[in-house]
Backbone bond lengths (Angstrom), bond angles and torsions (degrees), N, CA, C in turn:
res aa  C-N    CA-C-N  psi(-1)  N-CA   C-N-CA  omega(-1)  CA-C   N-CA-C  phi
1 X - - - 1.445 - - 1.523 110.78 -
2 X 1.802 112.34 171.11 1.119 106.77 -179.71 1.617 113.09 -73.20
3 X 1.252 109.65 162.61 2.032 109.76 160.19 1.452 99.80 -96.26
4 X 1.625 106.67 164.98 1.387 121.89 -159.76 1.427 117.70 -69.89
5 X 1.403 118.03 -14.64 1.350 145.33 153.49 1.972 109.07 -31.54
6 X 1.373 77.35 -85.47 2.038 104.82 -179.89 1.347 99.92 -36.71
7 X 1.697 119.04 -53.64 1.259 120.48 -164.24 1.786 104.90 -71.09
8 X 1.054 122.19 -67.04 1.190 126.10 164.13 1.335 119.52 -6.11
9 X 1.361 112.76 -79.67 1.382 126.81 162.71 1.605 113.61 -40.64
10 X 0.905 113.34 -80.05 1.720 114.83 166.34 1.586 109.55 -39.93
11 X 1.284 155.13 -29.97 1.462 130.11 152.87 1.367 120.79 -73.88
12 X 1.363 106.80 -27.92 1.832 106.19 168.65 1.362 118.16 -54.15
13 X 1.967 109.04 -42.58 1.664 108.03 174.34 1.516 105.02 -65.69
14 X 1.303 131.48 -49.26 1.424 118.88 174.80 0.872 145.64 -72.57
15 X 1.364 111.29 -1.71 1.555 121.17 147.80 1.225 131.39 -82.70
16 X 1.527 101.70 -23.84 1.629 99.03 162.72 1.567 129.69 -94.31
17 X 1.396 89.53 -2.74 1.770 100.94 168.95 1.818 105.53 -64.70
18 X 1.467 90.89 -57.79 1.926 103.50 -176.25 2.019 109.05 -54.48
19 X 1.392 117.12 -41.55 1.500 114.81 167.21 1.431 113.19 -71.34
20 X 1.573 126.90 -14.36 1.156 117.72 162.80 1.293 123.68 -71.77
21 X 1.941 101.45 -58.00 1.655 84.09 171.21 1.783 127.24 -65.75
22 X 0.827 106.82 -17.75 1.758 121.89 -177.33 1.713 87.41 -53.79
23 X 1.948 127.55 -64.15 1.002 115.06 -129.40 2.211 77.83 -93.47
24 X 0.919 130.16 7.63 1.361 138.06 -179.82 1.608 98.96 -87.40
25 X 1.549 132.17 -54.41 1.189 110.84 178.48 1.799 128.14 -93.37
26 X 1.415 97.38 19.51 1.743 125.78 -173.09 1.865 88.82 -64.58
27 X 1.424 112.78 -62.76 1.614 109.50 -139.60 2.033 86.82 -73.53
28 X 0.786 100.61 -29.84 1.831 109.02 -162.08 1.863 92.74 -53.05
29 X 1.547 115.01 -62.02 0.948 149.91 -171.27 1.658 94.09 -46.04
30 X 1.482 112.82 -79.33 1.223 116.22 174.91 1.490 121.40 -35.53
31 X 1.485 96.49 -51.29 1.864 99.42 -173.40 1.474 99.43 -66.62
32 X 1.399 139.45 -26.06 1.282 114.46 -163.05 1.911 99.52 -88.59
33 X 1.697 111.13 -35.01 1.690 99.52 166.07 1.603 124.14 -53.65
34 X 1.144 112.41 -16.03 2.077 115.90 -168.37 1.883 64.50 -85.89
35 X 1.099 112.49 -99.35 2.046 115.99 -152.82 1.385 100.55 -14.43
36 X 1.124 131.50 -50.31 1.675 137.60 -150.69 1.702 85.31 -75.02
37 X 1.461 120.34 -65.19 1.156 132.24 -170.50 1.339 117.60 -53.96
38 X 1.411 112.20 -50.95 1.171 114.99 166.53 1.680 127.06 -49.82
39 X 1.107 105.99 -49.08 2.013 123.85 161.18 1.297 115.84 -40.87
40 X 1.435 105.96 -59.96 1.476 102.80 174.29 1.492 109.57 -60.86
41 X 0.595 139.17 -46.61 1.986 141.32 -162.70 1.894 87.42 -62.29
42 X 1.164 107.26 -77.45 1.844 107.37 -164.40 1.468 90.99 -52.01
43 X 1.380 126.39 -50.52 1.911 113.12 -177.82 1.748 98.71 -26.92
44 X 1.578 117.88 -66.97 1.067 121.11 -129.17 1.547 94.97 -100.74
45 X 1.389 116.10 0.60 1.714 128.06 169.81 1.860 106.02 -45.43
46 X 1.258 100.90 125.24 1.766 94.83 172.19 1.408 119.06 -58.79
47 X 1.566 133.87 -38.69 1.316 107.77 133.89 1.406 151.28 -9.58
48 X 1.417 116.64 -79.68 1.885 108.98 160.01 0.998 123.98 -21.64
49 X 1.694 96.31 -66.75 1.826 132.17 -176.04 1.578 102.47 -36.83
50 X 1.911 114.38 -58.12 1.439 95.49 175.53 1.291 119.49 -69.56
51 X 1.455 118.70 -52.10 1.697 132.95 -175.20 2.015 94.63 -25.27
52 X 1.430 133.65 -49.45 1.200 151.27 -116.15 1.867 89.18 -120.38
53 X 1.228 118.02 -51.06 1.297 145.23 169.64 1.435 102.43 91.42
54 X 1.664 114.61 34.19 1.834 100.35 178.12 1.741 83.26 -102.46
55 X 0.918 141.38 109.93 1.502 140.44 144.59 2.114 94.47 -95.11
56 X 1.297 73.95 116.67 2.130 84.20 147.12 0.926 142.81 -37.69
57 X 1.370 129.36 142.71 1.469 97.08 -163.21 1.952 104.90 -102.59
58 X 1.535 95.11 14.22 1.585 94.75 156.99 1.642 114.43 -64.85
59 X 1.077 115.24 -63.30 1.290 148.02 175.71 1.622 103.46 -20.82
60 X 1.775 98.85 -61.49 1.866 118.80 -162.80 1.560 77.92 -70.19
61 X 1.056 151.43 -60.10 1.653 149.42 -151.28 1.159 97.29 -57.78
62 X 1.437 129.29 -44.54 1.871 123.62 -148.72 1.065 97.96 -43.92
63 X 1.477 135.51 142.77 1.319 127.68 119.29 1.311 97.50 116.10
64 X 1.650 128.60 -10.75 1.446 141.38 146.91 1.723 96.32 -63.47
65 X 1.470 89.35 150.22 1.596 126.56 -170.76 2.057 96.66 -109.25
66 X 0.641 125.33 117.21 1.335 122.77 162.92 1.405 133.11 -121.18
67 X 1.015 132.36 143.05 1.853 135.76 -145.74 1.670 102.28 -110.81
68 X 0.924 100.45 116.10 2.143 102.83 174.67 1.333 86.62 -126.64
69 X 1.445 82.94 129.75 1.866 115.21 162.95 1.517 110.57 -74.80
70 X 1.420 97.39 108.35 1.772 86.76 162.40 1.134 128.12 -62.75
71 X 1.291 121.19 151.15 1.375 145.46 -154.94 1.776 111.46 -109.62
72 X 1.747 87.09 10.16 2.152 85.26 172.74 1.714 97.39 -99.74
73 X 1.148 94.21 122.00 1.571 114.51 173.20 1.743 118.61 -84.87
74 X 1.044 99.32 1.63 1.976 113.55 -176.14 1.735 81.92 -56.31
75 X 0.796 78.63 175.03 2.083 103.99 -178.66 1.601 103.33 -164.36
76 X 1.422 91.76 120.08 1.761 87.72 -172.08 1.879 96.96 -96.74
């Protein structure tokens, strides 16, 4: 059998075999969350939004002025 040496050595290679392949399917992984991520952002760009014609109707309000009646009824 092996001595505790051999073994040693032999879980260090297999643990760094498993962080190798781990760090081999990391970047793939990553690049496909940025594309997805990236998609969503231009989807939701006010551009699209008009090209598409759903703008919000937060959005359609900006920049309107709107008038509220106060609600003090005193009468001087």
């Amino acid at each position: 059998m092996l001595d505790e040496q051999s073994k040693d050595t032999l879980d260090v290679l297999a643990a760094s075999t498993g962080i190798f392949s781990l760090a081999a399917w990391l970047p793939p992984t990553a690049s496909l969350f940025t594309i997805v991520w990236l998609g969503i952002r231009i989807y939701e760009s006010e551009t699209v939004q008009d090209l598409l014609g759903k703008k919000s109707s937060k959005e359609k309000s900006r920049g309107k002025v709107t008038k509220t009646r106060s609600k003090n009824t005193d009468k001087h």
